[in-house]
N, C-alpha and C positions, 0 to 999 in steps of 0.2 A: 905571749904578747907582753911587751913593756910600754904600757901606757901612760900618756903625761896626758894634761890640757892647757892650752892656749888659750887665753884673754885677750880681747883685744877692746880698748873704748876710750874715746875719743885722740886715736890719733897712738897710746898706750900698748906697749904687748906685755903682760907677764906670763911666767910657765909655772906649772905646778911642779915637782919633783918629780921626775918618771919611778912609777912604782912597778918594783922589778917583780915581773912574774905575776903580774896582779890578773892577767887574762880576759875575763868577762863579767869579772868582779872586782873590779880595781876599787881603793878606799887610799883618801887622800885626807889629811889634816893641816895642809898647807893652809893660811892664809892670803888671800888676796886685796892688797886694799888700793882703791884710785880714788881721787877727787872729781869730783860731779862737775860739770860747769853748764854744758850747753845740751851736748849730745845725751841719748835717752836707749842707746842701743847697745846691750851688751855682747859682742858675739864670741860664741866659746867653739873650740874646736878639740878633736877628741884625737891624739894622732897615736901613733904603734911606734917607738922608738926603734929604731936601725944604726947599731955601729958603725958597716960599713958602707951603707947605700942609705939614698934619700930615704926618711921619714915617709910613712904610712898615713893618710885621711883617713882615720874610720869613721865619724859623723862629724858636722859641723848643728849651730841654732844661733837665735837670741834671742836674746829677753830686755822685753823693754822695761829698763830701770824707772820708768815713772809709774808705772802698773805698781810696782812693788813698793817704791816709796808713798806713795796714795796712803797704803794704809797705817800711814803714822809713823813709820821707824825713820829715823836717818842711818841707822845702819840697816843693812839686810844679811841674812844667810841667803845661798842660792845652793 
């Protein structure tokens, strides 16, 4: 399995670098950074990269960015 993730918030999609072979323990060190304005819902998706045919869903969530800023950071790790 080569697995990347999908961001998507307010409106925004970035992707993480598909990590090749990463399997059931994929580790990523990308960076992801958006601007806050309105919306408070982060959703990430977890997909199996595919050269020759459509991309794989393996889970999808999200997490509500105001839970997390609550407790004092302007930035977050997630």
């Amino acid at each position: 399995m080569d697995p990347y993730l999908e961001f998507e918030f307010e409106g925004q999609i970035k992707k993480s670098e598909v990590c090749q072979k990463g399997g059931t323990t994929p580790t990523w060190t990308d960076t992801i950074c958006f601007q806050r304005a309105r919306d408070f819902l982060l959703n990430i998706k977890l997909w199996d990269y595919e050269r020759y045919k459509a991309h794989d869903l393996i889970a999808s969530t999200e997490i509500n960015v105001s839970e997390i800023m609550a407790q004092g950071s302007k930035d977050a790790d997630v």
